[in-house]
N, C-alpha and C positions, 0 to 999 in steps of 0.2 A: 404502427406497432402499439398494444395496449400496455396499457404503466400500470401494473398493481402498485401498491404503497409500501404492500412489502418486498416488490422488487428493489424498489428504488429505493428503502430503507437498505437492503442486500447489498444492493450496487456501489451506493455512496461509502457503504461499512468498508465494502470491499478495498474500494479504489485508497479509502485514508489508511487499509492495512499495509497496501502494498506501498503507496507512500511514504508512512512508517518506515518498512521494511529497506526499501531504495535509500532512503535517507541515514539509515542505521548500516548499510552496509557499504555506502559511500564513504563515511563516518568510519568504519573501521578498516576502511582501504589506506584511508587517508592515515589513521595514527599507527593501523599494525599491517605493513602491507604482506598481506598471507591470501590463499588463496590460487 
C-alpha cells in the first residue's frame, strides 16, 4: 500500500477524532445515561 503524508496526516487526524468522540460519549453515558 502506498502512504501519502497527507494520508496519514488524514488518518492519524482521523482516528484522535473518533477517539475524542468514543471517549466523550462514554463520558456522557456514564454521567447522563440518555440515549
Amino acid at each position: 500500500m502506498v502512504s501519502f503524508p497527507n494520508f496519514d496526516v488524514l488518518f492519524s487526524h482521523n482516528f484522535r477524532l473518533n477517539l475524542c468522540l468514543l471517549l466523550a460519549s462514554h463520558f456522557k453515558t456514564l454521567t447522563v445515561p440518555v440515549l
